[in-house]
C-alpha positions as CSV (number, residue, x, y, z in Angstrom):
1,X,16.2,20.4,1.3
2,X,13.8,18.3,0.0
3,X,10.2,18.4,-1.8
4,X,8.3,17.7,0.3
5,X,9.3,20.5,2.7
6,X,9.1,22.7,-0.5
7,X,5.6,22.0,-0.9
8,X,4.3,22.4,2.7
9,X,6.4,25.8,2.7
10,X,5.3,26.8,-0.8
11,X,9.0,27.9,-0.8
12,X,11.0,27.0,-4.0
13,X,14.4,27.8,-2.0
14,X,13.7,24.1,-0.1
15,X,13.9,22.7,-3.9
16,X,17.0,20.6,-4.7
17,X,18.9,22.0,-7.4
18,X,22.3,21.5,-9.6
19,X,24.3,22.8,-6.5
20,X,23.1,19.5,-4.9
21,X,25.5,16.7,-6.3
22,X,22.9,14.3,-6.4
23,X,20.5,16.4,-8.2
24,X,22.7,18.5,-10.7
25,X,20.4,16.7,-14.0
26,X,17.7,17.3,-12.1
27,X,17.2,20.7,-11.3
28,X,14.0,21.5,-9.6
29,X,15.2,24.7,-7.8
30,X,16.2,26.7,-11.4
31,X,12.9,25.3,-12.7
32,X,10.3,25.9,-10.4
33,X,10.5,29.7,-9.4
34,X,7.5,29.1,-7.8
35,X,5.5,26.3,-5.5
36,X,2.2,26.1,-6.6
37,X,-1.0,26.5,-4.0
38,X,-2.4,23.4,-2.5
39,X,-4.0,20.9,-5.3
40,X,-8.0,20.7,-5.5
41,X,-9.1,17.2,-3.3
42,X,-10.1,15.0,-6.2
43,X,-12.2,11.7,-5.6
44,X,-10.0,8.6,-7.4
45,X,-13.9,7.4,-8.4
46,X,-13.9,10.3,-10.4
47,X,-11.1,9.4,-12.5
48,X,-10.5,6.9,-15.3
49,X,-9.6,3.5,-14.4
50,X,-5.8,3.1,-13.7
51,X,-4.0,0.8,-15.8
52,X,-3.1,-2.4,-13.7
53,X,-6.5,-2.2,-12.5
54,X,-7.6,-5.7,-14.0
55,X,-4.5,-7.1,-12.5
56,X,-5.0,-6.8,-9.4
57,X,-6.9,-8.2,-6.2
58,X,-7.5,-4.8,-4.9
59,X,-7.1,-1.0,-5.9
60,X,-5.5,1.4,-3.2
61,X,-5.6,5.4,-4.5
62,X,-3.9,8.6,-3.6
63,X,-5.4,11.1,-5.4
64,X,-3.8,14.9,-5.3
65,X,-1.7,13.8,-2.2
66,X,-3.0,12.0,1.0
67,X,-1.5,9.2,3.3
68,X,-2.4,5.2,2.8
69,X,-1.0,1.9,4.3
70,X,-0.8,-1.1,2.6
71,X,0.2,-4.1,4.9
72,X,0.7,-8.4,4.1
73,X,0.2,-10.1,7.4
74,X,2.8,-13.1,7.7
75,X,2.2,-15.7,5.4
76,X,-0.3,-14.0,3.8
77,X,-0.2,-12.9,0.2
78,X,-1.8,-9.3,-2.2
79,X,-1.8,-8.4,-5.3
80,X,-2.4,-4.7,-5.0
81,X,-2.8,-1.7,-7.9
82,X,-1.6,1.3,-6.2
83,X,-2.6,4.3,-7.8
84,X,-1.0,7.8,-7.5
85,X,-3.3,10.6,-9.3
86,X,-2.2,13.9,-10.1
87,X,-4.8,16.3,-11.4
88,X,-4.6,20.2,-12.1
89,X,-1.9,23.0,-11.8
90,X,-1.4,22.7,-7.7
91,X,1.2,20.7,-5.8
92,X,0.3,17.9,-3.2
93,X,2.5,15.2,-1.5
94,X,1.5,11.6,-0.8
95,X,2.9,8.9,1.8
96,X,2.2,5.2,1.3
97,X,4.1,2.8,3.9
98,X,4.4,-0.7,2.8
99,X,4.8,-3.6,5.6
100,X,5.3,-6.8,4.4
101,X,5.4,-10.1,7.6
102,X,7.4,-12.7,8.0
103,X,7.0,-15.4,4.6
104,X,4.5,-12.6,3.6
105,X,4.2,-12.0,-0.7
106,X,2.9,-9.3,-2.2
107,X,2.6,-7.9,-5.7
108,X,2.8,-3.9,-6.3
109,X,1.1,-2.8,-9.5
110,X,2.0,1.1,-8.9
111,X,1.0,3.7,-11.5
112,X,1.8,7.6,-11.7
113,X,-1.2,9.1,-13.7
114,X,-0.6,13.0,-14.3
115,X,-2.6,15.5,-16.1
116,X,-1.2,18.9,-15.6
117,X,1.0,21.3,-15.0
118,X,1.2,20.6,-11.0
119,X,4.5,20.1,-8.8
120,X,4.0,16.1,-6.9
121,X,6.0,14.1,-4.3
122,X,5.8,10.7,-3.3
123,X,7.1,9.5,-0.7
124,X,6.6,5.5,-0.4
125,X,8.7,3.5,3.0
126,X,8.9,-0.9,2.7
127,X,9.4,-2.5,5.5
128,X,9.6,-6.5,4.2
129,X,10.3,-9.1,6.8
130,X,12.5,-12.1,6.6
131,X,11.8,-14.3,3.9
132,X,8.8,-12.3,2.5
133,X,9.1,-11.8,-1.3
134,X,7.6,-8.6,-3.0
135,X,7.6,-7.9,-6.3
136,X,6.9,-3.9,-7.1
137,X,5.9,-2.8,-11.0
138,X,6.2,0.8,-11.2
139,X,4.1,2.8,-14.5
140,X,5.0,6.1,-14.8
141,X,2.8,8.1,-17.0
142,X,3.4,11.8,-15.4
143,X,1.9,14.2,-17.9
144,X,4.2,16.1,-20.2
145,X,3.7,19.7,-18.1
146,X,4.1,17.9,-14.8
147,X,6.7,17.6,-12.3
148,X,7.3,15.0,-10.4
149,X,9.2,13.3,-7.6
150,X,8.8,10.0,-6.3
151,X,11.4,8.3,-3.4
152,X,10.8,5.0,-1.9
153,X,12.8,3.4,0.9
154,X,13.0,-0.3,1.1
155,X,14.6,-2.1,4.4
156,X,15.3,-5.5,3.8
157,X,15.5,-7.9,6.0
158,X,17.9,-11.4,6.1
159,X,16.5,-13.8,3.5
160,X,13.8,-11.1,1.9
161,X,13.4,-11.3,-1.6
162,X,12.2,-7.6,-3.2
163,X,12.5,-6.7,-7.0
164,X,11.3,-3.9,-8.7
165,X,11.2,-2.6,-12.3
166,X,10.5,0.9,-13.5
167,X,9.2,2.1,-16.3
168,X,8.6,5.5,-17.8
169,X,8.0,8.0,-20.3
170,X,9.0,11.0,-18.2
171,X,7.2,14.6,-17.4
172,X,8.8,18.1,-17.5
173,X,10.8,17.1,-15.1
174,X,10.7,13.6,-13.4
175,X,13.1,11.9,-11.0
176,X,12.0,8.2,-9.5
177,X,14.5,7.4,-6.6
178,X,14.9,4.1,-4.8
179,X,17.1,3.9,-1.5
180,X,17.8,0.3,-0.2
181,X,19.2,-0.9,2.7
182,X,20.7,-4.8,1.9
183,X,20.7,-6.6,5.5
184,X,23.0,-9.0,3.3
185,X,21.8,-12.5,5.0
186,X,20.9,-13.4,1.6
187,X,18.9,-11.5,0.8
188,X,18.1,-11.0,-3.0
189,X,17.2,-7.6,-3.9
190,X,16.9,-6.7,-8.3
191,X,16.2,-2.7,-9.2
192,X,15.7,-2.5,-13.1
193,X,14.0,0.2,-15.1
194,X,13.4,1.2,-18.4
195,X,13.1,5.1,-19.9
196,X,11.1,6.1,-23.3
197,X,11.6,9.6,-24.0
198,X,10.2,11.9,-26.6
199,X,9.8,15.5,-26.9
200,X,11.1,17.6,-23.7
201,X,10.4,15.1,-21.6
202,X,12.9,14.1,-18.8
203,X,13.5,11.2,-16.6
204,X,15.9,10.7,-14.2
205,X,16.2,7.0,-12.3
206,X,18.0,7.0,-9.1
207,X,19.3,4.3,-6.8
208,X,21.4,4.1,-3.9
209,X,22.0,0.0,-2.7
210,X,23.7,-0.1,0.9
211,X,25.0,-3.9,1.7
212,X,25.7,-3.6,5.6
213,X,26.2,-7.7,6.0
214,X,27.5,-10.5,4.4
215,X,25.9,-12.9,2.1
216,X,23.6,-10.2,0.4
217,X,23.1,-10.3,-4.0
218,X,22.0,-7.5,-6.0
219,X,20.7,-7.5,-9.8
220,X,20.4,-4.0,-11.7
221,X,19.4,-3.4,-15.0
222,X,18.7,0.0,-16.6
223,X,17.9,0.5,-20.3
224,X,17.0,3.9,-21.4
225,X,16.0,5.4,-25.1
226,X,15.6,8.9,-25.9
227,X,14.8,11.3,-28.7
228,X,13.6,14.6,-29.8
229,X,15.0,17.1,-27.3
230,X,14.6,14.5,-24.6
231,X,17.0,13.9,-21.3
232,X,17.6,10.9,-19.5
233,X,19.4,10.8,-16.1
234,X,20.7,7.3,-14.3
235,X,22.2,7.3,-11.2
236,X,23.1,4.1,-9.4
237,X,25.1,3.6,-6.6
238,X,25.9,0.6,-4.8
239,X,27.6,0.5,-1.6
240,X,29.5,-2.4,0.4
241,X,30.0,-1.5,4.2
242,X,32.8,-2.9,5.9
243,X,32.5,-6.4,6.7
244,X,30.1,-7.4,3.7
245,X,31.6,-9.7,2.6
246,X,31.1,-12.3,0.1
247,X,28.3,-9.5,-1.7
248,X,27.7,-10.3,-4.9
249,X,26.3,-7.4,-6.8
250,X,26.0,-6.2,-10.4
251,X,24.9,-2.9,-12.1
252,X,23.9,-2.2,-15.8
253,X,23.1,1.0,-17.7
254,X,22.6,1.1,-21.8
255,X,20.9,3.6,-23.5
256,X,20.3,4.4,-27.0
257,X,20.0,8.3,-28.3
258,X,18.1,8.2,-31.6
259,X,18.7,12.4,-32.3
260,X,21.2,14.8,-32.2
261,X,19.5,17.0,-29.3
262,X,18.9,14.2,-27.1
263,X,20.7,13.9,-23.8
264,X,21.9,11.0,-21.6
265,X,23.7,11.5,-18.5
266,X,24.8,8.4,-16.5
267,X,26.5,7.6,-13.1
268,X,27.3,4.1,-12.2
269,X,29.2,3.5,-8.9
270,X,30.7,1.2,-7.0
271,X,31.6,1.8,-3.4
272,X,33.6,-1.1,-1.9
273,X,35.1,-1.2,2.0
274,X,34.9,-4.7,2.0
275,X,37.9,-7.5,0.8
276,X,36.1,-10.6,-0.2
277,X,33.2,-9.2,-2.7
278,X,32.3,-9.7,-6.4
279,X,30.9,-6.2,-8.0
280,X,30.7,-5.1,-11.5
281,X,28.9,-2.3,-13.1
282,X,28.9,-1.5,-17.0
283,X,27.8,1.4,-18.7
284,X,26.8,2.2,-22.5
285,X,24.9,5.1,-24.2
286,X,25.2,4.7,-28.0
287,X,22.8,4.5,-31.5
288,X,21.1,2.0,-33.4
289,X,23.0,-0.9,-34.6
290,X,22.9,0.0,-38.3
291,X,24.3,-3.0,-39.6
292,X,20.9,-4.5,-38.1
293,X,19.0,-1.7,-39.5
294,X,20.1,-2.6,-43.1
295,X,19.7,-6.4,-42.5
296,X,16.1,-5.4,-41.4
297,X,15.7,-3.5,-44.7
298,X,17.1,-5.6,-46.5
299,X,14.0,-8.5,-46.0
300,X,11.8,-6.0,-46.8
301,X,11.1,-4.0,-43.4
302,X,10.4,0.0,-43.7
303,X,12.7,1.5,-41.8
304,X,10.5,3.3,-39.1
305,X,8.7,-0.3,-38.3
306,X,12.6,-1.6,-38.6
307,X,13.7,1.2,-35.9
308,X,10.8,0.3,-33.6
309,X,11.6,-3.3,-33.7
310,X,15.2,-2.9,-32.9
311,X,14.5,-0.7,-29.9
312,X,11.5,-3.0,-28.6
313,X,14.1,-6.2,-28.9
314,X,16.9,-3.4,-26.8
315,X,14.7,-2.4,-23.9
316,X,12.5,-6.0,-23.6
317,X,15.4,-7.3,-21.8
318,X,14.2,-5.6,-18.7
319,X,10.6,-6.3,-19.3
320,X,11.4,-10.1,-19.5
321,X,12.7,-10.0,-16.2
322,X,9.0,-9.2,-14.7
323,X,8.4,-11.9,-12.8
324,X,4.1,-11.4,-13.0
325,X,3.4,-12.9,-16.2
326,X,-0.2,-10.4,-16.7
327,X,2.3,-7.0,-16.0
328,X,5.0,-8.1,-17.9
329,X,2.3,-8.5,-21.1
330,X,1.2,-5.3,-20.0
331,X,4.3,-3.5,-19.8
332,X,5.3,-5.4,-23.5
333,X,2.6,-3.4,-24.5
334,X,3.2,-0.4,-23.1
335,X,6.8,-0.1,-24.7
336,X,5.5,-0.9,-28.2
337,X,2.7,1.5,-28.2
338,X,5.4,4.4,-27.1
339,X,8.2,3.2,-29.6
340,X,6.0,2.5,-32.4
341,X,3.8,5.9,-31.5
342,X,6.7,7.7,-31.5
């Protein structure tokens, strides 16, 4: 069962659903009783400018579903804005495969920009060659009405470097999935994300890291903040095969719920076959320091400009790991304007 097949059915019973283990937050087949008709083709031209546009070297765009390629010859380097358009109350799937050569580096300034009550999958493949580096910054700004479902697959290989960081303010219902496979060979893979939930809204981060060799290193961060009647989801899995050793991989989820009808539901796990590894994973969903709060009061600070700060200072820690200095000021900016808006 899968979306995609939903969607090129128009049959809601492909849908994954809560009797799906790995979809019981996310419940697409209870929600969606029924697949919409095909999306109207929409020109990208005929759209507002996407927001990593400046950024980058180039713009690639999907607009209401439709395939693209985005390949780095070896040695060569991109910086690409890859935007992914959703417009109106139909359902559409895109496909973007992502090859990166040998030494190759490129920068992925990818953007979700909904409008709409429609039903979306993307469906994104890497394929990043030994000792490329690629560095993918994920904007997720689904509209409120939408649904959406994005799953990239990254294959690694010995001595590739790929990190990614997620952010978003989710949709109706939202799930961004990330499946890698760790060729080990040290290889250096980091998956963070950060969630910012108001309203209904609903955003569920999932990862799945498979280490099949030795000598591979994993980073994972995950902050998340919700209020309102919001829901966030995190899902991380890490796996070590059997003879992986000497991996060296680390997971981290904290969120903060800042009202009573707020929801947080996390799953870290650690799946280890091999002897010689060194794996943690921590996990914390809690409130505002109000010790802080009153300090920040106390100098003077109203307390909704107090909240914000505290908040901005919890989730910057992922947004300082950003490695491109011109999307990590943009995503700084991003987070205030949704904390302090909110």
């Amino acid at each position: 069962m899968s979306v995609a097949a939903a969607i090129r059915a128009r049959d809601p019973a492909e849908l994954p659903g809560k009797r799906d283990e790995d979809w019981r937050w996310t419940d697409l087949r209870g929600l969606v009783r029924e697949v919409p008709p095909p999306s109207e083709p929409l020109d990208p031209a005929a759209t507002a400018s996407g927001p990593f546009d400046a950024l980058a070297d180039e713009v690639v765009a999907v607009a209401n579903g439709g395939d693209t390629r985005i390949g780095v010859n070896a040695g060569g380097s991109r910086t690409v804005a890859l935007r992914i358009v959703s417009r109106g109350a139909g359902s559409h799937a895109a496909r973007v495969a992502v090859a990166v050569g040998l030494g190759g580096r490129l920068t992925l300034l990818e953007s979700y920009e909904g409008e709409g009550a429609y039903l979306a999958h993307a469906e994104l493949t890497f394929e990043i060659a030994e000792g490329a580096v690629v560095e993918r910054i994920v904007l997720a700004g689904d509209d409120a009405e939408g649904v959406s479902v994005s799953q990239a697959e990254v294959r690694l290989e010995p001595g590739a470097d790929f990190a990614q960081t997620v952010l978003t303010g989710g949709a109706r219902r939202q799930r961004l999935e990330t499946i890698v496979h760790h060729p080990g060979g040290h290889a250096e893979l980091r998956l963070d994300g950060a969630y910012l939930l108001d309203g209904k809204r609903h955003a569920d981060l999932t990862t799945v890291v498979t280490h099949e060799a030795v000598d591979g290193i994993t980073r994972q961060l995950t902050k998340g903040v919700v209020r309102d009647q919001a829901r966030g989801v995190f899902q991380g899995r890490i796996v070590v095969a059997q003879g992986a050793d000497r991996t060296d991989a680390r997971m981290g989820h904290h969120a903060l719920i800042l009202s009573d009808r707020a929801e947080v539901d996390a799953k870290p796990e650690l799946l280890i076959h091999a002897d010689d590894v060194s794996c943690a994973h921590g996990n914390t969903i809690g409130a505002l320091d109000e010790d802080a709060l009153f300090y920040a009061r106390q100098r003077g600070i109203p307390e909704p400009e107090a909240r914000a700060m505290l908040t901005e200072a919890f989730v910057g820690e992922v947004v300082e790991r950003i490695g491109h200095e011109a999307a990590r000021e943009q995503a700084a900016a991003w987070v205030s304007e949704r904390l302090r808006g909110a």
